[in-house]
C-alpha positions, 0 to 999 in steps of 0.5 A, a space after each residue: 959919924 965916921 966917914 969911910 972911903 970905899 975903894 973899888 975891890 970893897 965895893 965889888 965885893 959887896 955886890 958880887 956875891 960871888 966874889 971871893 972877898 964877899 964874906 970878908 967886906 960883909 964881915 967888915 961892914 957889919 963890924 964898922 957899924 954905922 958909918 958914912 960912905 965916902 968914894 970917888 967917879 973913877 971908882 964908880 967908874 972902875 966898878 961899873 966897868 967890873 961888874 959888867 964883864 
């Protein structure tokens, strides 16, 4: 199985609906198929931090 690092704009993306980049990371996932998911806690961090303002 491939291993994928998710960076914090994908992650985004993915759970804003509305974010511009939606369609774009929902395209992209589906293309990928199955895969392994692979991120860091900043990123996790910057993400958190992102959707809650």
């Amino acid at each position: 199985m491939k291993q994928i690092f998710l960076d914090t704009s994908y992650l985004q993306a993915l759970a804003d609906t509305r974010d511009n980049l939606n369609p774009l990371a929902l395209t992209i996932t589906a293309k990928l198929g199955t895969f392994r998911g692979v991120t860091s806690e900043m990123v996790l961090t910057e993400l958190l931090n992102a959707l809650c303002s």
